[in-house]
C-alpha positions in Angstrom: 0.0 0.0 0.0 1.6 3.3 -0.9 1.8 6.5 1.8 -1.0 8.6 1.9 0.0 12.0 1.4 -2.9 14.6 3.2 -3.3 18.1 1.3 -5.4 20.6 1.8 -6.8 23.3 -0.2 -7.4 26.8 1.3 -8.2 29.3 -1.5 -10.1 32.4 -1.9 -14.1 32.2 -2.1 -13.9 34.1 -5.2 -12.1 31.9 -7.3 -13.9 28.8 -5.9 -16.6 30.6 -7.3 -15.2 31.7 -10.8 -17.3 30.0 -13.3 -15.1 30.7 -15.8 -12.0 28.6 -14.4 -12.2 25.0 -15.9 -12.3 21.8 -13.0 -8.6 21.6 -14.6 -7.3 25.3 -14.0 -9.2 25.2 -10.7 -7.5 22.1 -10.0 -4.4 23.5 -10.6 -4.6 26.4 -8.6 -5.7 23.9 -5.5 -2.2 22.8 -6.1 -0.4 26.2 -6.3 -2.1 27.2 -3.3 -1.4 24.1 -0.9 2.3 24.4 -2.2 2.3 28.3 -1.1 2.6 27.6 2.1 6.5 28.2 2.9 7.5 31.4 4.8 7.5 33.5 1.0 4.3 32.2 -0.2 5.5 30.8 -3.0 5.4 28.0 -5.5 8.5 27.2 -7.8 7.2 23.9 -9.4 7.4 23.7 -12.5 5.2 23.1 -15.7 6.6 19.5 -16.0 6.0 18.9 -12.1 2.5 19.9 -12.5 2.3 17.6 -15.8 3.6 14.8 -14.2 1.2 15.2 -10.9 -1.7 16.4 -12.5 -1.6 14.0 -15.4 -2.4 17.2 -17.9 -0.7 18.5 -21.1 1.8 21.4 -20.9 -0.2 23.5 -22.9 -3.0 22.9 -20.5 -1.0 24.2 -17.8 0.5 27.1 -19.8 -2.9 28.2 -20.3 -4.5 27.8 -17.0 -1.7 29.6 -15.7 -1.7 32.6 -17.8 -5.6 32.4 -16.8 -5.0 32.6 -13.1 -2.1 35.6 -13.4 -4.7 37.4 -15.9 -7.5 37.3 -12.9 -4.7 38.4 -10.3 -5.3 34.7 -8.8 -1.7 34.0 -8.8 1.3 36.4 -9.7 4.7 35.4 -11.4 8.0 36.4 -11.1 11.3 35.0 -13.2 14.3 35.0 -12.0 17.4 34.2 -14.0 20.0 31.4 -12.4 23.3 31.4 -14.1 24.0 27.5 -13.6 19.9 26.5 -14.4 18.3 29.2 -16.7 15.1 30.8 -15.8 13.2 29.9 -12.4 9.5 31.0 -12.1 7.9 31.5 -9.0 4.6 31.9 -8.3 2.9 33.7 -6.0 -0.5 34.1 -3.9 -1.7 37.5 -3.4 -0.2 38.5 -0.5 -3.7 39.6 1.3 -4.9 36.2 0.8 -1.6 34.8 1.8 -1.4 36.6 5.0 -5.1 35.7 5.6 -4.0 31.6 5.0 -1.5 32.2 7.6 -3.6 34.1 10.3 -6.1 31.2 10.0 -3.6 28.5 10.3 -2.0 30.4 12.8 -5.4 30.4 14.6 -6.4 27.0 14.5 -2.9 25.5 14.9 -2.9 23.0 17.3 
């Protein structure tokens, strides 16, 4: 039997309910969001990570994404690393993010 990983989504009532986000780009952001949770709240996977967890095309992903930062659900920042290229980061807004943390904060046990 393999190890069940527990995840958790916390995300903002108004993109829970965007009608216009597909299961898939919702489904992604669920992701994005439950990897946010570091001290920066931020997400560096990448588009092959997501492809490889989420069992979706690249172009899927490309699009969804480029959805989410278009509806200031997510934002991106690059950053160029000599040795590996570019590195993306993505990023909740920080209201919501400092909201996530207050209520984990609250209910920590």
């Amino acid at each position: 039997m393999s190890e069940l990983n527990i995840f958790y989504f916390q995300g903002a009532s108004e993109v829970l309910e965007d009608k216009e986000l597909s299961a898939i780009t919702f489904r992604l952001y669920c992701f994005i969001t439950g990897y946010c949770n570091n001290k920066k709240g931020r997400c560096f996977a990448t588009n092959s990570w997501f492809e490889e967890k989420l069992g979706i095309s690249r172009s899927t992903i490309n699009r969804s994404i480029e959805q989410l930062a278009n509806k200031d659900y997510i934002k991106l920042e690059y950053e160029n690393v000599e040795t590996k290229g570019t590195r993306r980061f993505i990023y909740l807004p920080e209201a919501w993010y400092r909201r996530f943390k207050k209520y984990e904060a609250a209910h920590a046990q």
